[in-house]
N, C-alpha and C positions, 0 to 999 in steps of 0.2 A: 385128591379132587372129588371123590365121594362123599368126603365129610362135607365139602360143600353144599352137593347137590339135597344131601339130607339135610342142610340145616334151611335149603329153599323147601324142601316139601314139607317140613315142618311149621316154617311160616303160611304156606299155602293154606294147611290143615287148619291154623290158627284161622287165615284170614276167610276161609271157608265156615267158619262158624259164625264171626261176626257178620258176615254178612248175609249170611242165606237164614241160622236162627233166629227164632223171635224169641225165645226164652231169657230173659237178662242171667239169670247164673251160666247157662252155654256162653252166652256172647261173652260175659268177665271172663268164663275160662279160657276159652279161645283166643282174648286178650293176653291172660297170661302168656299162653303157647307162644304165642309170638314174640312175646318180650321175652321168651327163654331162647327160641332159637336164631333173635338178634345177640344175645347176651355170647352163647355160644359161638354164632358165627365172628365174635370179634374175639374169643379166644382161641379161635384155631386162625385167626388171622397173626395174633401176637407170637405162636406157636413156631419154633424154626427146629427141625428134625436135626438130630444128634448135637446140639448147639447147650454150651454153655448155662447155666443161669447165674445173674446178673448177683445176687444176695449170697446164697450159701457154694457158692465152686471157690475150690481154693488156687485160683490161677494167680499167677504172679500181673503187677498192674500191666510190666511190659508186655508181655502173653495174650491180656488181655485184646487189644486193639487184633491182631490177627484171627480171632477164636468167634465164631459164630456165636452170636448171645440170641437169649429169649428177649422179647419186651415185656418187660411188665407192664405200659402203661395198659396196654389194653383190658389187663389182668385187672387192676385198678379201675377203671372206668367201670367194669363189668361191677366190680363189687359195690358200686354207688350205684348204677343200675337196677340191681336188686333189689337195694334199699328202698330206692323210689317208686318201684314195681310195686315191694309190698306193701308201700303205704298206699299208692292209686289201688291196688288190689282190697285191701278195706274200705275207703272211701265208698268206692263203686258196689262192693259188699251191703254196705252198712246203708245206701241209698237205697237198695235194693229190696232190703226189708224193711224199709219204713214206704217204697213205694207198694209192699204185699200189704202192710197193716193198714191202709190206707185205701188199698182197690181191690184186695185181696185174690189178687193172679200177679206172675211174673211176663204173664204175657204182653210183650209189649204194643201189639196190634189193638188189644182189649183196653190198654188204659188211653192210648191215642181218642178211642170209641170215648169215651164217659167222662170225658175232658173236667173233671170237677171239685 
């Protein structure tokens, strides 16, 4: 039950950046933060204590059906998760310094100001 509550104060922390900083590199990390401790929270959700896994346990097929298993799918999602993480995580990067080459601050209050 703690893993939980950590994976809530993690998101907090994340969602505590994006919203109170105006820095855009804070705010993408805090972004990040968040999509880790969603990513996280659904692998402790696929997670079943002293249970089977599904690919390498050598249980017999019959065996199976009574034996507590892991889920992968969660495990799976999480890994396409990522994926898509680190590509918004460039994007949002890569936006971020063409909006510094261009107003030259990452503050985003400042570039609201000079609208140009």
């Amino acid at each position: 039950m703690i893993e939980y509550f950590l994976c809530f104060v993690l998101f907090c922390i994340g969602l505590y950046a994006v919203a109170v900083k105006r820095n855009m590199i804070k705010i993408i990390i805090g972004l990040s933060i968040m999509g880790y401790a969603i990513n996280l929270f659904f692998t402790l959700i696929g997670y079943v204590h002293n249970a089977a896994y599904p690919i390498l346990s050598k249980v017999n097929i019959t065996q199976q059906t009574s034996l507590n298993m892991v889920d992968p799918l969660p495990q799976a999602l999480v890994l396409t998760a990522i994926v898509i993480g680190l590509a918004i995580t460039i994007i949002l990067v890569s936006i971020s310094i063409r909006l510094y080459e261009k107003y030259g601050t990452f503050d985003i209050t400042e570039i609201r100001k000079l609208k140009g």
